[in-house]
N, C-alpha and C positions, 0 to 999 in steps of 0.2 A: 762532155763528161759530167754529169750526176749520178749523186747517190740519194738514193731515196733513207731516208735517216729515221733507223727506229727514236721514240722519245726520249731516249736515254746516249743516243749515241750520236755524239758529233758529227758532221761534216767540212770540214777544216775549210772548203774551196767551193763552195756552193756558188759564189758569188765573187767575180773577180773582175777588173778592171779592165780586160779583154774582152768584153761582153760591151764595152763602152763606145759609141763610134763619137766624130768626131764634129756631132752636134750636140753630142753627149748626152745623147741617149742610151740607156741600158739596158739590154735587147733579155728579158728572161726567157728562157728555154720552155716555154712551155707545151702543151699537149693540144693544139690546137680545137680540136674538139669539144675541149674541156679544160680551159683556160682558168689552174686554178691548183698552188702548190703551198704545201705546209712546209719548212726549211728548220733545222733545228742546227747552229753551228757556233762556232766560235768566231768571234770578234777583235781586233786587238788595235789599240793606238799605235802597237808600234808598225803595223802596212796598213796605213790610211789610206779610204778608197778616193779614187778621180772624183770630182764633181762631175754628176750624172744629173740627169730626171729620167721618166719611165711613164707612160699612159696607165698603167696597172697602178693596181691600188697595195701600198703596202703596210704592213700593219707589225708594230717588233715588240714583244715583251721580252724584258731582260731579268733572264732569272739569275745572274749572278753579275757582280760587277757595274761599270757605268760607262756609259755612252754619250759624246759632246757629238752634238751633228753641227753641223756650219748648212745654214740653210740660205739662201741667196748671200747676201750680206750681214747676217747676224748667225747668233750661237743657241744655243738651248743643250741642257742637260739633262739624260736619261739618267734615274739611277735603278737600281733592283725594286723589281715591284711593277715600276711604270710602263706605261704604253708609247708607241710611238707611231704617230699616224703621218703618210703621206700621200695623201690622194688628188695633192696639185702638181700638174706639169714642171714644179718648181727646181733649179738646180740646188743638192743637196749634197752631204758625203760627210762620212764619220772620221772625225778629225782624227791628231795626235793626240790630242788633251783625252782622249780616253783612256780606258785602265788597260791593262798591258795585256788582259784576259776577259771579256764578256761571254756568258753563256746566253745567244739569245735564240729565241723561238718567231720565226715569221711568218708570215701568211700572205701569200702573193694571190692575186685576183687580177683578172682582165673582165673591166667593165660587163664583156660583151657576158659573163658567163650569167649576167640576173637580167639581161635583157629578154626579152620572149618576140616571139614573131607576130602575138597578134595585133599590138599596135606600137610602130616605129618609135622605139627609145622607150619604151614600157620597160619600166621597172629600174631604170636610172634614179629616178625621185628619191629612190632610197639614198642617193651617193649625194645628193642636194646639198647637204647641212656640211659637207667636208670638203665642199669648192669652196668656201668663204676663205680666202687669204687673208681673213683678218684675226681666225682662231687660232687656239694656239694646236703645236703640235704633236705635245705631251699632254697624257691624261695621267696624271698622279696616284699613286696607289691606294693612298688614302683616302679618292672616292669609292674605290672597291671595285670599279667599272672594269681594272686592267683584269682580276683576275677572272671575272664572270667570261670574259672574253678570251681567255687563256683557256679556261673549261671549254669555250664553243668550238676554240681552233681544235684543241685535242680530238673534240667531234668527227670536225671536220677530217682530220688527218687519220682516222680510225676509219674513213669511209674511200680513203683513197691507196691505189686508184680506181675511180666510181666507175665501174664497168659497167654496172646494172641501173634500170631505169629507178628502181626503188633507192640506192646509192646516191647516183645524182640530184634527187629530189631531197634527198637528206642534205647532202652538202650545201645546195642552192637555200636553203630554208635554215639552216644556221649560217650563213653568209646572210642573210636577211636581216638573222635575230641579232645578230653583231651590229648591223647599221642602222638597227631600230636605235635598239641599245645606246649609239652613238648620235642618232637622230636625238633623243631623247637628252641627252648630256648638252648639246649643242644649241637645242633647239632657243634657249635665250637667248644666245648671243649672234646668231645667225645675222646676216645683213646681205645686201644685195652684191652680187657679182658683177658689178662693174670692172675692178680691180684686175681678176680672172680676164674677163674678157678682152682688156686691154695690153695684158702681158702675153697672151694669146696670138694677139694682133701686130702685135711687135716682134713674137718670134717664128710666125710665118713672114716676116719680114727677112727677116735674120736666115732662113733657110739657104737662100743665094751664098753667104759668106759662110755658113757651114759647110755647102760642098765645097767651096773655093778651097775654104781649110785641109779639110782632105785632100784636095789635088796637090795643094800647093806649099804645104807646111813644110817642106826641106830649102824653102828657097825664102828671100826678105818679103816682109809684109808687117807695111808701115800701120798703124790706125788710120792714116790718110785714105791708103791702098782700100782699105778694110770698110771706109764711108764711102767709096766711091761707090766699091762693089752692091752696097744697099740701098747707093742715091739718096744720100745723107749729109750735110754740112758734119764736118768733124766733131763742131764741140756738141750737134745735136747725137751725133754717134757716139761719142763718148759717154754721153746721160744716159741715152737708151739703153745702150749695149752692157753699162754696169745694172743698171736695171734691172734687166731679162736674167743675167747672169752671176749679179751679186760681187764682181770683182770688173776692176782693168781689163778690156784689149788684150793688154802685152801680158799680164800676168797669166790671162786662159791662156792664151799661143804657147806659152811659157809649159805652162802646165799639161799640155795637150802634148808640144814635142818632147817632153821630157816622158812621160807617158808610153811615147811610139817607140824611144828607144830603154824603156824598160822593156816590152817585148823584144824589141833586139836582143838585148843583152839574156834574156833568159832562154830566148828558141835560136838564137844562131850563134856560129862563132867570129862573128867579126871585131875586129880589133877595137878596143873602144876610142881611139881616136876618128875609126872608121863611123862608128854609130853616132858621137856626137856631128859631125859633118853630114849623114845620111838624114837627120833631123832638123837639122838647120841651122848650127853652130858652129861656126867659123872659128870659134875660141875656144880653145879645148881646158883652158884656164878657167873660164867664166861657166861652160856645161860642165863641168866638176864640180863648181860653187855651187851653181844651181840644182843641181841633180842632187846634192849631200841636202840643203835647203828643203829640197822638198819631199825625201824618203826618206831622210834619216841616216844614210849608209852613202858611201862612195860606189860610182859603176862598178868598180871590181868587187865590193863586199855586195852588190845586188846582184851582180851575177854569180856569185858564189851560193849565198842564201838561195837563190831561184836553182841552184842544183842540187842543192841538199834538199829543199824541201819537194823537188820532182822524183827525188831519190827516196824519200820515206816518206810522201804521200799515199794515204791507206784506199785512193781513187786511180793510183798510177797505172792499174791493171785493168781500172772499169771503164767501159763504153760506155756513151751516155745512149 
């Protein structure tokens, strides 16, 4: 379910945690043909998204309000005005610490849409200067950069969706001038991708215990369990795996089954001692702490909120 969002009009749900699988990856909807969406919608600390990452490049101007990302293991703050770039593999999510209301404007891209066919990975070069894991991943408004790029996105979003070859060629050539733009901003502080490469290498590692997670996330899974599956000494897994991931083992597991049964709680009617047990929690004492811990609200005040707002969401009638 999307809505394609004039500039002035929200889309409350463009972007939701269900889109998340459980290597935490977050799957955008996009047009495969033409891998490439403008999103204008509200934001809010108080439904903090999952930790994700995403192959797509995403790019967030905040026109009102302010945004805390939690980017592996540290924090950054967007305020109005600023840019927010993320163009690494990296796990990310917009905390609590944000304001209870952002207006922000996005721009999603999949690599492949400035790649060309004539020579394999032509026109990547552009995306070069924002694999460096060592920039940062706000651009301040006070270089002026966020808002020249606020101008290209509205471009871009006035040309879609690019049905025509004249269309497309517009979109692709202000997706250019953005990451000249950002080429240019970057380009001092640029350094080799070793880094990149190495967290890379660890989380095609990592992929065996990602699917595990999916099969097996209602049942125990020790960190023991969890280095075997990677063929890992534990305390080597423990290093790595906060690493890649920015937190604890237990704390993603944590986070992931608490996660599966907020779907529960919002698409079925199972009891919620039923839904804590379906996800892994044997203590219906301890998934109440945790669950309040990490949304904000008790199972029944999330399953409540997740009816109301199915009930006057202004998307409840549209197909995507």
């Amino acid at each position: 379910m999307r809505q394609k969002a004039s500039r002035d009009v929200v889309a409350h749900h463009s972007v939701s945690d269900s889109q998340v699988n459980a290597e935490g990856i977050h799957q955008w909807p996009f047009d495969q043909r033409f891998p490439i969406d403008v999103v204008h919608h509200l934001l809010s600390g108080r439904f903090p998204f999952r930790t994700n990452r995403h192959d797509y490049v995403e790019l967030a101007y905040v026109r009102s309000g302010r945004l805390v990302w939690q980017i592996q293991d540290r924090r950054v703050t967007q305020n109005r005005g600023d840019l927010f770039i993320m163009a690494l593999p990296e796990y990310h999510r917009i905390t609590e610490y944000s304001s209870d209301s952002a207006c922000v404007e996005s721009l999603f891209f999949h690599p492949e849409l400035i790649r060309t066919a004539a020579a394999k990975g032509a026109g990547t070069e552009y995306l070069k200067p924002l694999r460096d894991s060592e920039l940062p991943h706000i651009v301040p408004s006070s270089t002026g950069l966020p808002m020249e790029i606020r101008q290209l996105m509205n471009r871009i979003q006035s040309e879609l969706p690019a049905t025509s070859d004249r269309a497309r060629l517009c979109v692709r050539t202000y997706v250019k001038m953005i990451l000249v733009l950002l080429f240019n901003h970057y380009e001092a502080n640029h350094k080799r991708l070793k880094a990149f490469d190495r967290r890379q290498r660890t989380l095609e590692r990592f992929k065996a215990l990602f699917d595990y997670l999916e099969s097996n996330y209602a049942g125990p899974i020790s960190p023991t369990e969890a280095a075997r599956v990677v063929h890992m000494s534990p305390s080597h897994f423990r290093q790595a795996f906060k690493y890649i991931t920015g937190q604890p083992f237990i704390n993603y597991l944590n986070e992931f089954r608490i996660a599966k049964a907020q779907e529960l709680l919002a698409h079925t009617e199972s009891p919620i001692a039923d839904v804590g047990l379906e996800v892994g929690f044997c203590d219906q004492s301890y998934f109440g702490l945790l669950f309040r811990k990490l949304t904000k609200m008790t199972p029944r005040q999330y399953r409540q909120k997740a009816l109301e707002r199915e009930k006057t969401s202004p998307l409840a009638a549209t197909d995507r």
